[in-house]
C-alpha positions as CSV (number, residue, x, y, z in Angstrom):
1,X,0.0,0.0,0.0
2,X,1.8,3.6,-1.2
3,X,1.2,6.5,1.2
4,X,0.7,9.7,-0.7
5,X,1.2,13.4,1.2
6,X,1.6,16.3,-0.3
7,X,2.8,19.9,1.2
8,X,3.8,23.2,0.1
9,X,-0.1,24.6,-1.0
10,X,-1.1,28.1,0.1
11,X,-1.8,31.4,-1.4
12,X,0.0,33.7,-4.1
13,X,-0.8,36.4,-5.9
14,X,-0.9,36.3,-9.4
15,X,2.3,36.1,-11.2
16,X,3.7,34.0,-8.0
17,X,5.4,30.5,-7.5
18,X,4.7,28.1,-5.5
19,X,6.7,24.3,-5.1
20,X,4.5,21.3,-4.4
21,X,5.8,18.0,-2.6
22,X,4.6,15.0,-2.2
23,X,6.0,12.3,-0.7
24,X,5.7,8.5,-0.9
25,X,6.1,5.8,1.3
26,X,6.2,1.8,0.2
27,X,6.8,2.8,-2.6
28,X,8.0,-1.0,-4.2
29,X,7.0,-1.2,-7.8
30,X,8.9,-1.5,-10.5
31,X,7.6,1.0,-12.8
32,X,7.9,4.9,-11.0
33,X,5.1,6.2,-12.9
34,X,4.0,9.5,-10.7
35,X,1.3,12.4,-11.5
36,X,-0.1,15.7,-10.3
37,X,-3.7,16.4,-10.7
38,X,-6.2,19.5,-9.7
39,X,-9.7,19.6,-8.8
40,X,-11.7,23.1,-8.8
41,X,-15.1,23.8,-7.0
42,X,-17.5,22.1,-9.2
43,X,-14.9,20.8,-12.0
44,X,-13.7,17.5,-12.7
45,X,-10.5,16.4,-11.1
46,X,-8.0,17.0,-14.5
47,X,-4.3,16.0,-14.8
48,X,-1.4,18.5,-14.4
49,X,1.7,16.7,-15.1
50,X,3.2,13.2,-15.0
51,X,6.8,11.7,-15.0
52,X,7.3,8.1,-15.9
53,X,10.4,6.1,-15.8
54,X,9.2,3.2,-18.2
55,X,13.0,3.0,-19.3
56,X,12.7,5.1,-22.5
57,X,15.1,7.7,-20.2
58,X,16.8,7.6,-17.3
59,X,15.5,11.2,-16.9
60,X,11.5,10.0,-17.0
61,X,9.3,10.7,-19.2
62,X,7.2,14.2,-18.6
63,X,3.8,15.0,-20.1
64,X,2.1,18.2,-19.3
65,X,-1.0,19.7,-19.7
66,X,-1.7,22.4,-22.7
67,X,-2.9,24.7,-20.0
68,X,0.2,24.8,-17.6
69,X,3.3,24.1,-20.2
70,X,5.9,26.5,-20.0
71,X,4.7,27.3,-16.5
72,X,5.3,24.2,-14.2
73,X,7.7,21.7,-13.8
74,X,7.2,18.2,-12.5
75,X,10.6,16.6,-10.8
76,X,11.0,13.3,-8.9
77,X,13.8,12.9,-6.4
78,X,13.4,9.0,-6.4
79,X,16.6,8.8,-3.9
80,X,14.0,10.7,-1.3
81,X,10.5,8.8,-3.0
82,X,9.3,12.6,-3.3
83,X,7.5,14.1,-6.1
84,X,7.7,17.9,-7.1
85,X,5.6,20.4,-9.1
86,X,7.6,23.8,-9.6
87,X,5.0,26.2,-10.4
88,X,5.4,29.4,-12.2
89,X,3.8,32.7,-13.0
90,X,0.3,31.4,-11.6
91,X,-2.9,32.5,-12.8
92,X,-6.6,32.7,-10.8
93,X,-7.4,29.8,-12.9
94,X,-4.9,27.8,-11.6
95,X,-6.7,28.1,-7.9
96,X,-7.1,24.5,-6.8
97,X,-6.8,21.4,-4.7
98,X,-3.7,19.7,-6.0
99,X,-3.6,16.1,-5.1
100,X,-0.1,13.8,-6.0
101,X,-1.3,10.2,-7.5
102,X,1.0,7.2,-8.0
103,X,1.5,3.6,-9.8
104,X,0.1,3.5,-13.3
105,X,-2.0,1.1,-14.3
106,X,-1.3,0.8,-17.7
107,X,-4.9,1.4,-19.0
108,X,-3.8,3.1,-22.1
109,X,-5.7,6.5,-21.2
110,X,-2.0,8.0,-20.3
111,X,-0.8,9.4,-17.5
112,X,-2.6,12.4,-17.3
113,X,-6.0,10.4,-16.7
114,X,-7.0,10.2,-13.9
115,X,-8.3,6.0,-14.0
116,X,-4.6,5.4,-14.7
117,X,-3.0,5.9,-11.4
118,X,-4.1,3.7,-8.1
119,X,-3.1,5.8,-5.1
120,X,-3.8,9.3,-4.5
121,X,-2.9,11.7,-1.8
122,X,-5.4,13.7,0.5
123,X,-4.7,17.2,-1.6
124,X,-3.2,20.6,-0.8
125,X,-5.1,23.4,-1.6
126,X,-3.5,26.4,-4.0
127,X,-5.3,29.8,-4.2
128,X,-4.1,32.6,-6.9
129,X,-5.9,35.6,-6.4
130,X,-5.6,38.5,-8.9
């Protein structure tokens, strides 16, 4: 069973950073296959970013949403089983609970999807104002 806690969440103004952790415990699988996903009052819960070390680099593979590209920067320390979301030059819109999610099941949706991943953190709430 993986353990999921995230920290770092508060409020910014617009234009401000904020870094996201989250770290894992048990940890065991082969496959490091991490995400970052955000739910807004009354929205779907949609994916962030992802890094997946499937072996295609040893750096991981990183997908990002359209919506935060250029902006925020998923990182893994794996030696620490912590996962990181840099984010940049926030926007209202960003305003969110951001939840960590780990273990990809390999359902084909990617790793952005929210069905792929089987554990999922408790959140950490991120509030932009303008």
């Amino acid at each position: 069973q993986v353990q999921l806690v995230e920290f770092g969440g508060g409020s910014v103004q617009s234009g401000g950073s904020l870094r996201l952790s989250c770290k894992a415990s048990a940890y065991t699988t082969s496959r490091y296959c991490m995400g970052w996903f955000r739910q807004a009052p009354g929205k779907e819960r949609e994916g962030v970013a992802s890094i997946d070390f499937d072996g295609s680099s040893s750096d991981g593979t990183t997908t990002y949403a359209d919506s935060v590209k250029g902006r925020f920067t998923i990182a893994s320390d794996n030696a620490k089983s912590t996962l990181y979301l840099q984010m940049n030059d926030l926007k209202p819109e960003d305003t969110a609970m951001y939840y960590c999610a780990a273990e990809c099941r390999g359902t084909g949706w990617g790793t952005l999807a929210t069905v792929e991943y089987e554990y999922w953190g408790q959140g950490t709430q991120v509030t932009v104002s303008s």
